[in-house]
N, C-alpha and C positions, 0 to 999 in steps of 0.2 A: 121673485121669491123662489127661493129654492127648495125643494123636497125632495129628500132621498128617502125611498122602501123600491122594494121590489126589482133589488139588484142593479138598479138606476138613481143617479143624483138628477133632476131636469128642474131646469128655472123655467116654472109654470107660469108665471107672470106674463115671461116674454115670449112664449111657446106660442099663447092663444092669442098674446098684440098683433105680432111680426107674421104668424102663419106658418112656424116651423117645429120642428123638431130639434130640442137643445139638449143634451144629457151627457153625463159620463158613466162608464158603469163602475160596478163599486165591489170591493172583496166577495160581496153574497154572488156576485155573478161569476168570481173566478178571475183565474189568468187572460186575460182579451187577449195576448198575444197569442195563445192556443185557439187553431183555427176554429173549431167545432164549440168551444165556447164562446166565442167571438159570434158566430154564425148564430148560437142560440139566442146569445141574449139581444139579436137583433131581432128572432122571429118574436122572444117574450114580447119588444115593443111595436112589433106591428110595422116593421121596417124592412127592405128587399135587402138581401143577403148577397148584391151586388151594389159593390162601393168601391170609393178610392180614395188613395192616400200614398202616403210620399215613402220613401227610406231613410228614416229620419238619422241626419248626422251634426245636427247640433247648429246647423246652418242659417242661410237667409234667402232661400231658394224657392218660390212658390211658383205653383205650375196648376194652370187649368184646364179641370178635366171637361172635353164635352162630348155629345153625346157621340156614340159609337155609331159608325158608318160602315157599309160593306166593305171599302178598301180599308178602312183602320183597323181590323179587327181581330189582324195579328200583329199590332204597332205596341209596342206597351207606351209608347211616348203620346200617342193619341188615346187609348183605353184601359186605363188604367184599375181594371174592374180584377176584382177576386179569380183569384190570387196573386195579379201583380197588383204592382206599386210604381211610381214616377222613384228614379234612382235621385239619391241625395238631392232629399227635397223634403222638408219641414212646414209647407203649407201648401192646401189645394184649395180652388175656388171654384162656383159652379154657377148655372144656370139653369140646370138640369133637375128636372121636378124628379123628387123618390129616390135621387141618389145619394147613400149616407158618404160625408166624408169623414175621415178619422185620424185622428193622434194617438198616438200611447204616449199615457204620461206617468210617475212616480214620483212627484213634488215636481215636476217642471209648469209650466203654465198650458193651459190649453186656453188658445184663444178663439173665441167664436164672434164671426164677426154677420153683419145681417145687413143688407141693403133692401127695403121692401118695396122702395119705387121702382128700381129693374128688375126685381125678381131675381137675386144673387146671393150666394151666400159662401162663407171663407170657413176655414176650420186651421187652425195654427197652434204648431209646436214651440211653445217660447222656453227656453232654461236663461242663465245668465246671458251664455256667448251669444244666442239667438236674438234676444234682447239689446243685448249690449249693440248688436249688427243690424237693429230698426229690421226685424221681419217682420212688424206689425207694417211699418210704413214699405214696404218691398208688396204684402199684400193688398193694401189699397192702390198701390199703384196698378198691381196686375188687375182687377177688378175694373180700375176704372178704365183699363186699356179694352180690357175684355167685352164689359159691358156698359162701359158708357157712369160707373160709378160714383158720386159724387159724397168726400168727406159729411160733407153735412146730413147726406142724408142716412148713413152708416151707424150701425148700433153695435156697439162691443162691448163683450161680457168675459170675465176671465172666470173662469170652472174654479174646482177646488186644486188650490196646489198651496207649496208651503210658503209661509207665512213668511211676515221680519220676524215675528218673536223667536221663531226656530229656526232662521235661515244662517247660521253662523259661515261667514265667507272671510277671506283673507288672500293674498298674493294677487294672481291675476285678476280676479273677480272685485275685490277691491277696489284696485287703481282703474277697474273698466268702467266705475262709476263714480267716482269721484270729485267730477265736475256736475255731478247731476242733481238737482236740490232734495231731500227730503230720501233718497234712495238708502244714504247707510246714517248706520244708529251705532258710536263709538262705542265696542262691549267697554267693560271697565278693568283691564286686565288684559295683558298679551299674553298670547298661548306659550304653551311650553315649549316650543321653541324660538319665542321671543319676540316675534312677530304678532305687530297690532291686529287685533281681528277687529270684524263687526258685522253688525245683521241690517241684508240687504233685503229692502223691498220692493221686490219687481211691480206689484201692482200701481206702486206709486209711480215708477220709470215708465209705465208703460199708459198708464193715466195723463202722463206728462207728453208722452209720445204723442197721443191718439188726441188731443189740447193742439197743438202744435201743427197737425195736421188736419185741422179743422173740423173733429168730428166734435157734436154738441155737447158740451159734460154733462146733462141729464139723459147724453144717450149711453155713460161709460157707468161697469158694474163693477162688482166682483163678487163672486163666491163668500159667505161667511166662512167656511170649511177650511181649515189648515191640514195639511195630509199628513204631517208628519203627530200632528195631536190627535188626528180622530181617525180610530182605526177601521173605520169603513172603509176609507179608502188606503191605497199598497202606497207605504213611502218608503224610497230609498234612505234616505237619512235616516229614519225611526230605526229599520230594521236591514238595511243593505238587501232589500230583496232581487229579484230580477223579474217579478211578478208585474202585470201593468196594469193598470185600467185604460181605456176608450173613451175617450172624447169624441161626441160624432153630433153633425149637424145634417139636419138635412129640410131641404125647402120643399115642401108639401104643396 
């Protein structure tokens, strides 16, 4: 169940089963990509203001942060803590108790994934191309390399991002799902330049993914929130912003 106040969306349901911290933050909190807002509304939640997260380019790169060591601690490839990042890299996963991991999203997917038997947890940036390149399944595999993770025992939740009803897609994004069941919805009308469009749903593509790879479908969610309908949260589509919200997970 999800509940957005206080500059946070967090699916409280799965917060208190799993034993983590699940949220995105949302317009009342600001641009997350400005550091000082970012930094605050981690202290609003009670969360260390050392974290890590990727340079996200749209990819299928996930990279695990763990804990910092006296020789790692000028690696950015080993410690990925405030203010770096893992270079073009769209997911991170951990092991590491209190360390937030984080996306920025603006209608892309934030994917939160949970292993509660080894103690792990993923945080992933999914858009089409991400999607379309199985970084959900790129993640379990790292996870299960990392810590011994197993599909089945895996809980994935997709945050708020935008929907089929408003995801109008066409050209590449189209044809990159086309073999996929249930993904696109024929609009009724080609755009004006002539080309068929139609509205894709990632969360169905990536329901079918996370099916496939064995995780249990009463462990797969998603968000009610569409970004681009409800103006809590910053969408690109709605409004072309450059503004972002935070996806951050973190294992307590």
């Amino acid at each position: 169940m999800w509940r957005v106040r206080g500059g946070w969306g967090r699916e409280v349901s799965l917060e208190k089963r799993l034993g983590v911290f699940l949220g995105i933050t949302t317009v009342q909190a600001g641009d997350a990509k400005q550091p000082d807002l970012f930094s605050e509304a981690l202290r609003n939640a009670g969360l260390s203001e050392e974290w890590a997260a990727g340079q996200q380019v749209h990819g299928r790169r996930v990279r695990a942060a763990r804990r910092p060591t006296a020789s790692a601690r000028s690696a950015v490839w080993e410690r990925p803590t405030a203010p770096e990042a893992f270079p073009a890299t769209d997911g991170v996963v951990t092991d590491r108790r209190n360390l937030p991991l984080r996306v920025f999203t603006a209608d892309c997917v934030p994917v939160f994934i949970v292993d509660p038997v080894k103690n792990a947890v993923g945080m992933v940036h999914a858009g089409w191309r991400g999607v379309h390149k199985k970084i959900l399944s790129c993640a379990v595999k790292t996870m299960g390399a990392a810590y011994g993770s197993r599909p089945k025992d895996l809980w994935v939740t997709l945050g708020p991002h935008i929907h089929a009803c408003c995801y109008e897609v066409g050209g590449d994004a189209a044809r990159a799902f086309q073999k996929t069941p249930g993904a696109l919805r024929r609009k009724g009308q080609a755009g004006a330049d002539g080309e068929q469009k139609y509205f894709l749903d990632l969360s169905a593509c990536l329901r079918i993914e996370a099916g496939r790879l064995g995780v249990p479908a009463p462990h797969f969610s998603t968000a009610p929130h569409c970004t681009a309908h409800d103006e809590r949260f910053f969408s690109y589509r709605r409004e072309k912003t450059e503004k972002r919200q935070a996806a951050v997970i973190v294992l307590l």
